[in-house]
C-alpha positions as CSV (number, residue, x, y, z in Angstrom):
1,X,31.7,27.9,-5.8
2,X,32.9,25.7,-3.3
3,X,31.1,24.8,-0.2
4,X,31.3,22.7,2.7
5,X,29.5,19.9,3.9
6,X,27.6,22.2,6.9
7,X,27.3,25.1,4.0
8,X,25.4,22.1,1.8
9,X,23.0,21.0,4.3
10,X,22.0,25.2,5.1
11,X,20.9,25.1,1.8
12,X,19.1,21.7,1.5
13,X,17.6,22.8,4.4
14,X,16.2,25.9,3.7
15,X,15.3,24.7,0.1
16,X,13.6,21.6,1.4
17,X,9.9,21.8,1.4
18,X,8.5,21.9,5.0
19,X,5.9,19.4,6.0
20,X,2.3,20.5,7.0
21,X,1.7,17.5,9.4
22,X,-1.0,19.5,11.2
23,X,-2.5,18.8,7.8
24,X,-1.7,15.6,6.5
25,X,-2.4,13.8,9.5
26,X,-5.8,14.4,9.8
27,X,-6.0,13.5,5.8
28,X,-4.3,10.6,6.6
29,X,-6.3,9.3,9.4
30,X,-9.6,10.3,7.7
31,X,-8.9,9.2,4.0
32,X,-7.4,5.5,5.6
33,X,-10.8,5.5,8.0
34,X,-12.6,6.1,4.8
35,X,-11.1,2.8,3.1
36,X,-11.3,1.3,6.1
37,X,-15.0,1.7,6.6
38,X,-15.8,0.8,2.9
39,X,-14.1,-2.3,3.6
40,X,-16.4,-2.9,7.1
41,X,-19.4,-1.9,4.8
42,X,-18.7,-4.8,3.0
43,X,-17.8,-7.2,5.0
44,X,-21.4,-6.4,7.1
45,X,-23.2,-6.3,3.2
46,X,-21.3,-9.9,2.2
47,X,-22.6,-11.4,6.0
48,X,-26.1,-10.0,5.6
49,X,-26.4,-12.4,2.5
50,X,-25.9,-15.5,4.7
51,X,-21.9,-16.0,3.7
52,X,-19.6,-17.1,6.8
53,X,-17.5,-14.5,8.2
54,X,-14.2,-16.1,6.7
55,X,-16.2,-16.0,3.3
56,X,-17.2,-12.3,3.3
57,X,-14.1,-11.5,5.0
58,X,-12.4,-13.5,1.2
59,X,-14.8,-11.4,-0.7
60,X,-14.4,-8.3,0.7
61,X,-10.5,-8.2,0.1
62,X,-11.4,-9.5,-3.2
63,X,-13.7,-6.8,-3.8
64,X,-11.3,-4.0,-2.0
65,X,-8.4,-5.2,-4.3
66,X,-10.7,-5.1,-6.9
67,X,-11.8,-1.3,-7.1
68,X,-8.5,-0.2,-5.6
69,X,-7.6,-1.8,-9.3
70,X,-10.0,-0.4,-11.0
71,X,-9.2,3.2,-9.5
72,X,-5.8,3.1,-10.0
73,X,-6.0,2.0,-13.7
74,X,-8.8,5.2,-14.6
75,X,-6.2,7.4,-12.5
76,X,-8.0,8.4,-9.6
77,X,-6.4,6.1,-6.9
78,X,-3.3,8.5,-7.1
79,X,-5.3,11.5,-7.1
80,X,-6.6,10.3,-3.3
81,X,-3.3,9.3,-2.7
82,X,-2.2,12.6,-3.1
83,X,-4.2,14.2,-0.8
84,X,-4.1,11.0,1.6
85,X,-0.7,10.4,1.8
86,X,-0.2,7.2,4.0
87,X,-3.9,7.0,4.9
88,X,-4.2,5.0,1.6
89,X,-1.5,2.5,2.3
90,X,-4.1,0.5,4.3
91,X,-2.8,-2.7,3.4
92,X,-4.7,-4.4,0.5
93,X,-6.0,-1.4,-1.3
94,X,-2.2,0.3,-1.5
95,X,-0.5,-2.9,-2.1
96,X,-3.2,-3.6,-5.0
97,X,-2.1,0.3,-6.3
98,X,1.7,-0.7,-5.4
99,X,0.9,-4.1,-7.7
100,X,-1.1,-2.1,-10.9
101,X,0.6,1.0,-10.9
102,X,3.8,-0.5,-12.6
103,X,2.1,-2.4,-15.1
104,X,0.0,0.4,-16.2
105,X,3.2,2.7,-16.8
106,X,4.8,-0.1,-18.7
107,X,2.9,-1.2,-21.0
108,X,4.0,0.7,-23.7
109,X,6.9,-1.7,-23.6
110,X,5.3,-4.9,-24.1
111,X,4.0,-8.0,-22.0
112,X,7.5,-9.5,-21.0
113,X,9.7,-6.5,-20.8
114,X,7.3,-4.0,-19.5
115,X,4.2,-5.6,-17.9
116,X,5.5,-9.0,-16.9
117,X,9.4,-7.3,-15.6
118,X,8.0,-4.1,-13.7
119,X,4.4,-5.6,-12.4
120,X,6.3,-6.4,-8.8
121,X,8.9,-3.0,-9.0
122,X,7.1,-1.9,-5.9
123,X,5.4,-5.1,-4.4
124,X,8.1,-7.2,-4.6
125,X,10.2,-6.0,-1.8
126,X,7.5,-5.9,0.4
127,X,6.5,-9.9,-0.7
128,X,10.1,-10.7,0.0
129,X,10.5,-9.3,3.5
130,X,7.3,-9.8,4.3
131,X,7.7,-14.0,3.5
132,X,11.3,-13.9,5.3
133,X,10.0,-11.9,8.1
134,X,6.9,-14.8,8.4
135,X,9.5,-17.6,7.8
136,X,12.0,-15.9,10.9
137,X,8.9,-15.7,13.1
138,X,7.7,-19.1,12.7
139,X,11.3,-20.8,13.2
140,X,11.1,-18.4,16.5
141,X,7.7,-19.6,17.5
142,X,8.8,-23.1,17.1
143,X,11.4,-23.1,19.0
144,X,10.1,-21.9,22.0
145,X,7.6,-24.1,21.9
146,X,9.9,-26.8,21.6
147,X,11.2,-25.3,24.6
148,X,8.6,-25.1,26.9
């Protein structure tokens, strides 16, 4: 059976899986304010011990980088993730799952091949274009303040 191109996307379309964003929003926004207010939690608990606000601000990452980590190695990052969608890409905790997540599923192949190959799979793209986009905006902001 032969079909053309409009006949194709009829039937990717009606075999696509529809979206329930009046769902996943909400999940979104509260699962992301969840991680979110963790990490306030502990930036308020690090300050209340007397550290500087650039020092609990280190060791709250540290600490958020730390159980996202841990929760992605036991399995149960993804299992939020599922039911967060992009709520749990707040930065540090869903780069630390975009960092683990690799390693963990290659493993089985060894330090070099499978751990030390795959750990940046996912991260690495965004450490790439994240450095080039930083090194384009600072060659910007020098020039026009070479400028003015």
């Amino acid at each position: 059976m032969k079909l053309s191109n409009s006949q194709y996307h009829e039937l990717a379309d009606e075999a696509a899986a529809r979206s329930k964003a009046y769902l996943n929003i909400p999940k979104a926004f509260l699962i992301g304010g969840l991680i979110c207010l963790a990490g306030q939690g502990l930036l308020e608990m690090f300050k209340a011990t007397g550290l500087s606000s650039d020092e609990s601000g280190a060791y709250t990452s540290i600490t958020l980088v730390l159980f996202s980590a841990i929760l992605t190695a036991v399995g149960l990052y993804p299992k939020v993730a599922k039911h967060g969608g992009a709520g749990t890409l707040v930065p540090i905790t869903g780069f630390a799952n975009a960092v683990v997540s690799p390693a963990i599923e290659f493993r089985t192949e060894g330090w070099v091949l499978g751990v030390g190959t795959k750990i940046f799979a996912i991260a690495g793209p965004v450490i790439l274009y994240g450095t080039a986009a930083s090194v384009l905006y600072g060659l910007i902001y020098w020039a026009v303040n070479m400028i003015i």
